[in-house]
C-alpha positions in Angstrom: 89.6 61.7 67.4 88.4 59.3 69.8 84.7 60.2 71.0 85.3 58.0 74.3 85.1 59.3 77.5 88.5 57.8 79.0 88.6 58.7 82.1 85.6 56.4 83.7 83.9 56.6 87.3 86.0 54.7 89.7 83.4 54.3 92.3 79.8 54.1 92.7 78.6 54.5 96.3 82.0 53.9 97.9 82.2 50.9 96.2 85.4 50.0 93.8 84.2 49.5 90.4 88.1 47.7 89.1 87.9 44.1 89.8 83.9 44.3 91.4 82.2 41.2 91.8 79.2 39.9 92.4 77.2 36.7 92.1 73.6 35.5 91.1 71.2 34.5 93.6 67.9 34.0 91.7 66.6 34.1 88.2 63.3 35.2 87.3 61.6 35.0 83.4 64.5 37.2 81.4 66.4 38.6 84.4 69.0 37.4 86.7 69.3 38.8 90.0 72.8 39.4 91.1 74.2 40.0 95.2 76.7 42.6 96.3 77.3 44.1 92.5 76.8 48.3 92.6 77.6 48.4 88.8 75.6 51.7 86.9 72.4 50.9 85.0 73.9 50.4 81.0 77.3 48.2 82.8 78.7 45.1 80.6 79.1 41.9 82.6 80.5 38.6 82.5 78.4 35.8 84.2 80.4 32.8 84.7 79.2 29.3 83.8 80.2 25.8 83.3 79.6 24.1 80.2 78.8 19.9 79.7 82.5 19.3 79.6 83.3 21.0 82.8 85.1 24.2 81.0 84.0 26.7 82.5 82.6 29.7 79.9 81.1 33.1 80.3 77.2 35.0 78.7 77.8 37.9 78.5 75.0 40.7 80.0 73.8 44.4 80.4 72.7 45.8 84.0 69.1 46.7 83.5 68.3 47.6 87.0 67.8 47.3 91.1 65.4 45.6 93.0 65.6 46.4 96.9 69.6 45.7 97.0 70.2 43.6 94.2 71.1 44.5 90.8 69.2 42.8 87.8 71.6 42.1 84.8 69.7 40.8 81.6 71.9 38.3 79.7 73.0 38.8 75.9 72.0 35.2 74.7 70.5 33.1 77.0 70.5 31.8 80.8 70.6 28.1 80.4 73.5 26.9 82.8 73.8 29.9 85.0 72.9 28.6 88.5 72.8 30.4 92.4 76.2 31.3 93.6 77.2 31.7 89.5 80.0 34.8 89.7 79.6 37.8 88.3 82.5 40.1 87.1 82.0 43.7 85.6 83.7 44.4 81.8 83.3 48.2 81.7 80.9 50.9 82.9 80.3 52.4 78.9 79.2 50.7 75.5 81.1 51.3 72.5 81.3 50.5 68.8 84.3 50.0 66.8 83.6 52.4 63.9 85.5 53.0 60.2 85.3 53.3 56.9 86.0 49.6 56.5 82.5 49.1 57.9 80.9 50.2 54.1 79.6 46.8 52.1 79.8 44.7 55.1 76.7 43.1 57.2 76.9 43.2 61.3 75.2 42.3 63.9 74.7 44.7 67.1 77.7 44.2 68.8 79.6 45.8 65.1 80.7 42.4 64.0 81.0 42.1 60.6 78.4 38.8 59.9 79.0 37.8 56.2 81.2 35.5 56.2 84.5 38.0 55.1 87.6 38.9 57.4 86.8 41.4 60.2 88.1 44.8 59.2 90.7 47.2 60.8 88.6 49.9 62.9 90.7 52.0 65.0 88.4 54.6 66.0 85.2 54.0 69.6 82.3 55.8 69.3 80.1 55.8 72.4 76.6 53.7 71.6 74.4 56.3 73.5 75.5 59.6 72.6 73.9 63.0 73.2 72.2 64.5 70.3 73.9 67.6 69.3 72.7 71.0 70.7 69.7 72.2 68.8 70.8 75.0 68.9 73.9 74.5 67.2 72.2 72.4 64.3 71.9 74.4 61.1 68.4 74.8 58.9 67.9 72.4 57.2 67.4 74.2 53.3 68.6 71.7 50.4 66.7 68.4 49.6 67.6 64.5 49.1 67.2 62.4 46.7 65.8 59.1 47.6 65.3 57.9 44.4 62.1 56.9 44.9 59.5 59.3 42.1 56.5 59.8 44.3 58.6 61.3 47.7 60.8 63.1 45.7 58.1 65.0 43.4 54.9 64.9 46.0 56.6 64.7 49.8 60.3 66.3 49.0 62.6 65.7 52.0 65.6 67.4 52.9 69.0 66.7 54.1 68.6 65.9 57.8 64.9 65.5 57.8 63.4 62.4 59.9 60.6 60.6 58.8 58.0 57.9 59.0 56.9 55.4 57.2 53.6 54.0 58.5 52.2 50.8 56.7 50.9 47.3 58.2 52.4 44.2 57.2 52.7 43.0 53.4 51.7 46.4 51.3 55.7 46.7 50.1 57.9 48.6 53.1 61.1 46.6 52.7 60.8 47.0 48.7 60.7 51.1 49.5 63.3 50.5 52.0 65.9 48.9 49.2 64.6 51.2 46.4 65.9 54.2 48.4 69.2 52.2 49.3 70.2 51.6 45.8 68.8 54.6 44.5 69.3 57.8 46.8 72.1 60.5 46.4 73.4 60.3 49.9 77.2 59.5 50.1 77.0 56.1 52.5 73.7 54.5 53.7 73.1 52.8 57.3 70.2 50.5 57.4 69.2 48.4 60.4 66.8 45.7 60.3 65.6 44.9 64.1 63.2 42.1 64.8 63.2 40.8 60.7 63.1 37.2 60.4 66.6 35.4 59.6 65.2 34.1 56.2 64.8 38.3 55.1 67.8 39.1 55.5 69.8 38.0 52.8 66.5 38.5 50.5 66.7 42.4 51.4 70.4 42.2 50.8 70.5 40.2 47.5 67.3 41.2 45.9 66.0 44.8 47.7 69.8 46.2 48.0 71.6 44.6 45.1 75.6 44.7 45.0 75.5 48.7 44.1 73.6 49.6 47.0 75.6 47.3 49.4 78.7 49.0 48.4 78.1 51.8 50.2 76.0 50.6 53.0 76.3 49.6 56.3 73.9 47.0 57.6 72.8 46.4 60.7 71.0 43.2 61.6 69.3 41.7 64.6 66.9 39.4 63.7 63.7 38.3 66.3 65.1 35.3 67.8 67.9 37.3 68.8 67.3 38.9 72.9 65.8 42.2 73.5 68.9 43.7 74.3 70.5 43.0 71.4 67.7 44.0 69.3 67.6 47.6 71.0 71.3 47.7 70.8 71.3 47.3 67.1 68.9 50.8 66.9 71.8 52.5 68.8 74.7 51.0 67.0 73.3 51.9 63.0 72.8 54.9 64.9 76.3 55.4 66.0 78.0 54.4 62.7 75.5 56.6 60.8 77.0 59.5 63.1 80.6 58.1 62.6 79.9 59.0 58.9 78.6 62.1 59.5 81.4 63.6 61.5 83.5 62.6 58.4 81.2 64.9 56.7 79.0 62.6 55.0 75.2 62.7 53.8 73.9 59.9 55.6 70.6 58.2 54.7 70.0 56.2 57.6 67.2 54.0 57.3 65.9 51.6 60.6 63.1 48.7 59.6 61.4 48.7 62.3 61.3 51.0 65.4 58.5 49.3 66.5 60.1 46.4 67.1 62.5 48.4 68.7 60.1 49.3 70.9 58.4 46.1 71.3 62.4 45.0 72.4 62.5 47.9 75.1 59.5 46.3 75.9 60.6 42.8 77.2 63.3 44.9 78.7 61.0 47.0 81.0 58.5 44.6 81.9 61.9 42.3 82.9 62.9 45.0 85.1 59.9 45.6 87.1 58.9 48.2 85.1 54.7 49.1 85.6 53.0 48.3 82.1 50.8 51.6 80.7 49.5 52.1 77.4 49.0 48.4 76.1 51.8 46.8 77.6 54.6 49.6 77.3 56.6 50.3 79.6 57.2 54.4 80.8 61.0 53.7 79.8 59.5 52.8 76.2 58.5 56.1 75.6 61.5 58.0 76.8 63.9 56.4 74.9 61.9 57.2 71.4 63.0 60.5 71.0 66.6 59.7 72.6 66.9 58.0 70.1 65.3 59.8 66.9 66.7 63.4 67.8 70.3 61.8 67.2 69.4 62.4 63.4 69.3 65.4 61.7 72.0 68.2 59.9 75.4 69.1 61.6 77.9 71.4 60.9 79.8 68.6 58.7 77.0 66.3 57.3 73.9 65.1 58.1 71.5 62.2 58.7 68.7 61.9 56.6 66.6 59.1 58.7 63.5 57.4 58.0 61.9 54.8 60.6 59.2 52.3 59.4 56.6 51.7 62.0 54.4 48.8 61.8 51.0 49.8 62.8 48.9 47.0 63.9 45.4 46.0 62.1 46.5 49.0 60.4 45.5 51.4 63.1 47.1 54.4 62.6 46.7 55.8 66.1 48.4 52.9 68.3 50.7 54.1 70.5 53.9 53.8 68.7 52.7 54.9 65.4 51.0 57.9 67.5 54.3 59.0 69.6 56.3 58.7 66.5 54.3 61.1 64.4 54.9 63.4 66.8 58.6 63.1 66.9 59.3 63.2 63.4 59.2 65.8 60.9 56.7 63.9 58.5 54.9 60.8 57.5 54.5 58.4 54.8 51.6 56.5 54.6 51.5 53.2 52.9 48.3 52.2 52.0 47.0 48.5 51.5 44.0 49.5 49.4 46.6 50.8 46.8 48.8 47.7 47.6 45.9 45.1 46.6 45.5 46.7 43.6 49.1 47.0 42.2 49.8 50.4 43.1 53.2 50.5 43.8 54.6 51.4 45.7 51.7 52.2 47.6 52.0 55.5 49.3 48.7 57.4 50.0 50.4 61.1 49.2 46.8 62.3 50.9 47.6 60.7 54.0 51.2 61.4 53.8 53.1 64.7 54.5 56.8 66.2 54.5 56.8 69.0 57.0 60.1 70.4 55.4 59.0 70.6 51.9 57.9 73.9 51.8 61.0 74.9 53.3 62.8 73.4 50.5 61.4 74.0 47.5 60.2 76.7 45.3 56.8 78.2 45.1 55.9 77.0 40.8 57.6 73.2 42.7 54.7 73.9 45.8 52.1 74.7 43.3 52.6 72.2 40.8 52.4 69.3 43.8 49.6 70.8 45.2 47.8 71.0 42.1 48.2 67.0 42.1 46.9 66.9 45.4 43.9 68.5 44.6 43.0 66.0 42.1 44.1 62.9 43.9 41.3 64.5 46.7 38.5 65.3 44.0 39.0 61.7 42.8 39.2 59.8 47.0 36.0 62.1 47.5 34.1 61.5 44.7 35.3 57.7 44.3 31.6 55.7 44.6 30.1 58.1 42.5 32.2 57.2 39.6 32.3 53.2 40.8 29.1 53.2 40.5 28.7 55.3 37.3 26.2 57.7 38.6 28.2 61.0 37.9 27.4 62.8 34.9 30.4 64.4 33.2 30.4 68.4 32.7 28.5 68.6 36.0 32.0 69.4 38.1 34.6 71.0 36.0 37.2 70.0 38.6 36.4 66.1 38.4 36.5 65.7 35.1 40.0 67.0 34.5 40.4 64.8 37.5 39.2 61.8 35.6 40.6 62.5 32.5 43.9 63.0 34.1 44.1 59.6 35.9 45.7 57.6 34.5 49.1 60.3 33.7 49.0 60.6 37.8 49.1 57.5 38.7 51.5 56.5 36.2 53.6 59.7 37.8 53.2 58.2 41.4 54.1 54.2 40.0 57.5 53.1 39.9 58.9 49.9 39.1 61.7 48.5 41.5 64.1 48.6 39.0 63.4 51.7 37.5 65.4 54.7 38.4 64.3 58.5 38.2 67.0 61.4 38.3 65.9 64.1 41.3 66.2 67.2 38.2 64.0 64.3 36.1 61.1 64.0 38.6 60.5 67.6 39.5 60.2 68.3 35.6 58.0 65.6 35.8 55.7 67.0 38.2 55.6 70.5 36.7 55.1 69.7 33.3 51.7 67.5 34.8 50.7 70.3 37.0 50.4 72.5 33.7 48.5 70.2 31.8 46.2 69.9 34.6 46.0 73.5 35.6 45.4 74.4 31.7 42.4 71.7 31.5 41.3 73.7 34.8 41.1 76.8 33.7 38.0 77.7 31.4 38.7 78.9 28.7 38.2 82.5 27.8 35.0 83.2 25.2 36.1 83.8 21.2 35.2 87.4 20.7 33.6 88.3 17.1 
């Protein structure tokens, strides 16, 4: 069934929205300003412009707002050649994306054009690109977990099917090789990655050498790289999005998986600011912070399917409490910390499981899986706290029970929480894992009881 709307407004303060024209009277940074042109805030246009040869051509743009009487449309590539008087024709009043299955092992940009070089497929279905999440109170508990294939979030932060979460880490300490570990490795049906803002030469590295040819197979991804305009670049959010939701309908498990939302962000931005928008915290925009969870509470379980999401956010000098990191921990339902002390010293990949948390987990698994994880935990903390003692050799062992099952049992942890890129780990694998460690450790723990003669 179509999800369009088809029966659109036909007029918008008396004005005739078939045929409506307009045309630009000023540009100013991103923005052109446009005369006599009531077209809604979201409305594709057509500005019209002549090329070197005379022939005339159009750029295509978004209405982004309204100064005084004027309405500011933001082109879709660039405004070289658009001059005063330059006509302006509305397209439609809505954004869609042509959706189907023949979307799976194919690369597209935002607009859902497939980008790899192959024949564009046969979609025959519309999704709206801004949809309303579903009801909460029509969305069902979330109570059975996903495998992501990758050991230490599956044993240590277990997430479950429709759970949203973070993944916090500054530049360089290994998020795109997580990202394609839990492409190629994770038990959802069909996965939808977007990469927003990543640099042209990354993307056919991620694809090749992060993805591989398995993982692609039953992906979707979505690409809009940095040189590409703001618009485009928050349009691509929307648009894996909408084609992770497609799947879900179809009563798919969706991994959805957006590198970065900060860039997103940083996109909504330019946007803003172009508008006339007032800058608040550092820079952003109110409009910034509104569309965050707009666009993050479109994940989660349905009645048919779900959309298991996760959304990196870069988190600058690796502060963890800059705006967008801070907002986003407090939309999602967890975090994963990646942590660049582990990074620089091979630990990958390097998640701080201290630092990190999976509000669901205790939701979804049982108490002897709890226990055993936490059991980890506990060590993992005796070892962070006690960490210069032991550097520089001034503990003395039998003096803490607790640390010296801790340091004795090092090296099995870490080699639990380590995981090469090409290694795969069944989900039944890595909880047997976990337990069988939590009982060694728990035995060494417990003193043992005195021989009686």
């Amino acid at each position: 069934m179509n999800r369009m709307d088809t029966q659109l407004p036909t007029h918008v303060d008396g004005a005739i929205l078939a045929g409506l024209t307009g045309s630009v009277v000023q540009t100013l940074g991103l923005t052109a300003t446009v005369a006599d042109f009531p077209a809604p805030i979201g409305s594709l246009v057509s500005i019209e412009r002549p090329s070197s040869e005379g022939i005339e051509s159009k750029v295509e743009a978004q209405v982004v707002g309204f100064r005084d009487k004027q309405t500011l449309v933001m082109p879709l590539s660039n405004l070289d050649g658009i001059r005063r008087g330059s006509q302006v024709k509305l397209v439609r009043t809505t954004r869609s994306l042509r959706v189907g299955d023949g979307l799976l092992g194919r690369i597209v940009d935002a607009r859902g054009r497939c980008i790899d070089g192959r024949p564009q497929p046969m979609l025959h279905e519309r999704f709206p690109l801004e949809r309303e999440p579903i009801n909460p109170t029509q969305r069902p508990r979330i109570d059975s977990a996903l495998s992501t294939g990758v050991r230490v979030i599956d044993g240590m932060l277990t997430c479950g099917r429709g759970q949203r979460l973070g993944i916090f880490a500054g530049s360089g300490v290994g998020k795109s090789v997580l990202l394609g570990m839990m492409g190629r490795y994770t038990d959802a049906d069909v996965t939808v990655i977007a990469l927003i803002g990543e640099r042209g030469r990354e993307v056919n590295e991620f694809v090749q050498r992060e993805l591989g040819s398995k993982g692609l197979a039953r992906s979707v991804v979505v690409v809009a790289t940095s040189n590409e305009p703001a618009l485009l670049r928050v349009q691509a959010a929307y648009a894996a999005t909408t084609i992770a939701e497609y799947f879900q309908d179809a009563g798919k498990n969706v991994l959805l998986v957006m590198d970065s939302v900060t860039r997103f962000a940083l996109a909504q931005r330019e946007i803003g600011l172009s508008a006339g928008e007032p800058p608040t915290t550092r820079g952003f925009p109110p409009s910034t912070f509104a569309l965050l969870p707009k666009l993050v509470e479109r994940a989660g379980r349905a009645a048919k399917g779900s959309i298991t999401a996760f959304y990196s956010v870069l988190v600058e000098g690796d502060d963890e409490n800059e705006p967008i990191a801070d907002t986003m921990r407090g939309l999602l339902d967890g975090h994963v910390w990646l942590s660049r002390r582990l990074a620089e010293r091979g630990h990958f990949p390097a998640i701080d499981v201290l630092k990190s948390i999976s509000r669901l987990m205790n939701d979804i698994s049982s108490n002897a899986e709890k226990q055993a994880a936490q059991v980890i935990r506990q060590l993992l903390a005796v070892l962070q706290e006690n960490e210069d003692l032991l550097t520089i050799g001034a503990y003395r062992q039998g003096t803490n029970r607790e640390l010296d099952v801790a340091v004795a049992m090092k090296d099995e942890i870490h080699a639990l929480l380590r995981q090469q890129v090409d290694e795969h780990t069944s989900f039944s694998d890595v909880r047997t894992a976990v337990m069988q460690l939590a009982k060694k450790c728990a035995q060494l723990l417990t003193p043992a009881a005195p021989s009686v003669k």
